[in-house]
N, C-alpha and C positions, 0 to 999 in steps of 0.2 A: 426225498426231502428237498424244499424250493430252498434256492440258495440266500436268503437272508429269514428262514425260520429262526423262530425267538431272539432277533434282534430287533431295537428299537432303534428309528430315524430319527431325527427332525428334520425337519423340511421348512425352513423360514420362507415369506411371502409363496404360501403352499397352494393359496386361495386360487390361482391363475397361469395360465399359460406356463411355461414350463414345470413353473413347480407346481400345478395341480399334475401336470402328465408325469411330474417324478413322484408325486407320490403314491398313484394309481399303479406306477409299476413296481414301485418296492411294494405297496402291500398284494401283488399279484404274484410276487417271488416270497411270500409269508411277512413280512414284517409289520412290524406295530405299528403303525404312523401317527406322529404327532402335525398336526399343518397348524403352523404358524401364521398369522398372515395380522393383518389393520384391516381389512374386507371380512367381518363376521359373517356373513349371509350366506357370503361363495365361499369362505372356510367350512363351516358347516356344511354347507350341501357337496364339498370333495369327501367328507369324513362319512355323511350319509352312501356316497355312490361305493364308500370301500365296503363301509358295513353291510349295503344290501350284497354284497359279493360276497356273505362271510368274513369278511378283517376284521384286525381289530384299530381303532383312531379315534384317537381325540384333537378337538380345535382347540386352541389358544390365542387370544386377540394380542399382540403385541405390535410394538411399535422399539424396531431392533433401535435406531436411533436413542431411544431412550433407556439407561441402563438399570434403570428396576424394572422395567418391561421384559430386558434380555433375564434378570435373573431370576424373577416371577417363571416364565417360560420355561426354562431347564428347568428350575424347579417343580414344575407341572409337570416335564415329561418321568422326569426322576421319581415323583410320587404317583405319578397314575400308572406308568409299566415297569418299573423299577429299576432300570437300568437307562443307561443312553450309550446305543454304540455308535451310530451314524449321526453326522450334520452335514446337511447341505445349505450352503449358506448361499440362499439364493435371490431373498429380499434385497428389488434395489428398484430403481426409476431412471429414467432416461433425462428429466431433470427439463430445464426451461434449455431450447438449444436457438441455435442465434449466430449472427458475426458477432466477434469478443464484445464491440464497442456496445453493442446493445444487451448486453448480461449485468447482473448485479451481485453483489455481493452474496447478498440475500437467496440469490440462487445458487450461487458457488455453494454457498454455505449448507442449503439443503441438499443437493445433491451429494457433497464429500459428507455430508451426517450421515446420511442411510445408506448408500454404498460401501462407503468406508470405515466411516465409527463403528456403524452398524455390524459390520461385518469380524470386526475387530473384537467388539464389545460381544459378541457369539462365543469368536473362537477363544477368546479370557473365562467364558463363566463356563463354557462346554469342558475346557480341557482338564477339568478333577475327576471329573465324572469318564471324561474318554481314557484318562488316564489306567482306570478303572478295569476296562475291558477290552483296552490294549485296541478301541476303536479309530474312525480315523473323520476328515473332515474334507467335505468338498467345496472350494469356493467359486463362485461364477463369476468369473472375469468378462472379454470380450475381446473377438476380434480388433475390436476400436482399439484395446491396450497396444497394439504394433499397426495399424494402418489409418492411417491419417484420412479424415471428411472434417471438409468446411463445416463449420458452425457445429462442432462436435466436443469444441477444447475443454468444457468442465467433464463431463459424461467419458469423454476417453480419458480424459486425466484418473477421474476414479478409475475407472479400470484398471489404468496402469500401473494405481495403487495398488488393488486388490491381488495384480499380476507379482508383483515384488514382495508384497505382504505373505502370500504363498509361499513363495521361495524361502523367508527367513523364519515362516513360523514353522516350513516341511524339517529346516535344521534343527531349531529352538525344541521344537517339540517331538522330534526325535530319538531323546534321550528319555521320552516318558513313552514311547513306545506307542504313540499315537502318529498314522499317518495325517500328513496333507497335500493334496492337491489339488491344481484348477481348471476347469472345464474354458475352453475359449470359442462360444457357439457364432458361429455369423448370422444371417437375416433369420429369422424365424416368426411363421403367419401366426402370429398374435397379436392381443390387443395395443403391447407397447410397440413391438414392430409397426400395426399397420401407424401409430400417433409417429413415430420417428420418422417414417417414412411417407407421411401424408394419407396413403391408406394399402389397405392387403393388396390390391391391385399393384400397385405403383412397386410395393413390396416383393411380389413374384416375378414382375418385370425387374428387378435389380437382381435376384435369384439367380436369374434365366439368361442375363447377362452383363458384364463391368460396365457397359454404357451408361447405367440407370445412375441416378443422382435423387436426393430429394427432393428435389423440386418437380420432379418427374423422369418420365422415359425418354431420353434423350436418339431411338433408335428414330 
């Protein structure tokens, strides 16, 4: 038996880079998958790549930021597999990044919505239903939440929200028998990696060694 047969995920912003490669592997270990994502096209064509493998998935267009989106969402995965035991709460952006003096509100503001609300607004609507099957919740923080880079200050700041957010929902919601924890990944070749980092290139040269900076390979 694959270790997550007849359990149902969610996978928020499921549509791309990490969370399309997390949901390919829970539904390669059995499970249901729901991919959540604002990208309809690429949600769809990760639920097509499970289904041609045998899985079972469905897509869901949400936008976690917005909270009848998040409760639309569960609610789909709840009425189409019937249960929900997994969230990966993995919808977020790397946001406009910059020296402070050149940020705006307006970007703070988007960035701490989908990162943070978002993430928030997940683990609120998720936790009856997780409550439910005694499932648990995974939140995607970042190395940035503990190691400081110039022009990083909104985008690590969420992180570091998402990082302490963890910690008080892993208590809070601990007495409903729901775990949580959070994954803390550094550079990874995808499409927001290579945007943070200029491009893939620049991206595996920072991999490969602490020299590397945004701005480029400083070897």
């Amino acid at each position: 038996m694959k270790r997550f047969e007849g359990k149902v995920v969610l996978i928020t912003g499921g549509s791309v880079g990490i969370g399309r490669a997390t949901a390919l592997a829970f539904a390669r270990e059995g499970a249901k998958v729901v991919v959540a994502a604002r990208r309809e096209l690429e949600g769809i064509a990760v639920v097509k790549e499970i289904q041609a493998t045998g899985g079972l998935a469905g897509f869901v267009r949400a936008d976690v930021a917005l909270e009848s989106d998040v409760a639309a969402m569960i609610a789909y995965a709840v009425e189409t597999f019937g249960r929900l035991d997994v969230v990966f709460n993995n919808a977020g952006v790397e946001g406009k990044l910059g020296p402070i003096e050149t940020l705006s509100v307006a970007d703070f503001d988007e960035t701490i919505g989908i990162n943070v609300r978002g993430s928030w607004l997940v683990m609120k609507h998720a936790l009856p239903h997780l409550t439910a099957t005694k499932g648990s919740i995974v939140n995607n923080s970042s190395v940035a939440a503990d190691l400081g880079m110039a022009g990083t200050t909104i985008y690590a700041a969420s992180k570091g929200a998402i990082t302490t957010l963890t910690r008080t929902a892993a208590i809070e919601f601990a007495k409903a028998g729901v775990r949580v924890n959070a994954v803390s990944p550094g550079p990874i070749q995808t499409d927001m990696g290579a945007r943070f980092f200029g491009s893939l290139e620049t991206e595996r040269c920072r991999e490969s060694a602490p020299c590397c900076s945004r701005a480029g390979c400083l070897r």
